[in-house]
N, C-alpha and C positions, 0 to 999 in steps of 0.2 A: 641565517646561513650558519653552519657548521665549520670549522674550522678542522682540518686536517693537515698535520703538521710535522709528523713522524711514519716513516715505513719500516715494516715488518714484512721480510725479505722470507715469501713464503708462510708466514705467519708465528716466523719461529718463537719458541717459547709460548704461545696459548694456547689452551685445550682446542682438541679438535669440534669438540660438543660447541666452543666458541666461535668458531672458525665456519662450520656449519649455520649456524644461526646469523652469522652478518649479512646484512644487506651487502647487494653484488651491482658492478656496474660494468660497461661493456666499455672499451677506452679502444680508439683505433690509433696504429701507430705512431703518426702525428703526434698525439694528445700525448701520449706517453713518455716522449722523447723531453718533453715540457717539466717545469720545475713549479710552474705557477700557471695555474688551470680551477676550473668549475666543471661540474657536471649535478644531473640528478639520479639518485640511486634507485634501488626499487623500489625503497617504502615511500620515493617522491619528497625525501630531501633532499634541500639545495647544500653541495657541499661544495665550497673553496678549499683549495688543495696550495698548500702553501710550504714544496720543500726544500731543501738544502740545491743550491747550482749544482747541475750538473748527476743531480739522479733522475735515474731512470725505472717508471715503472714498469715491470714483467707481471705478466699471467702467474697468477695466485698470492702476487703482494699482498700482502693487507695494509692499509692506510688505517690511519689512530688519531682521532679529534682528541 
């Protein structure tokens, strides 16, 4: 399992060429609202999401193992 453990609000600061190339995952509101979560991505890794109380992830985050 993959550890992710910081967000990138929008994916600020890395190339877009970067930003393009990461596997994507689809989070329904629920999950999002959550600090401490699992999912699998598209390349079909297991990733534990593991962040600070009290964030919230938005549409186009980027998550950083």
């Amino acid at each position: 399992m993959i550890n992710a453990t910081k967000l990138l609000a929008q994916g600020a600061g890395l190339a877009p060429v970067l930003v393009k190339r990461a596997a994507t995952v689809t989070l329904d509101w629920d999950t999002r609202q959550k600090s401490r979560f699992d999912f699998t991505d598209s390349a079909g890794r297991h990733v534990g999401v593991f962040l600070a109380r009290g964030t919230i992830v938005r549409g186009g985050d980027v998550l950083v193992a």
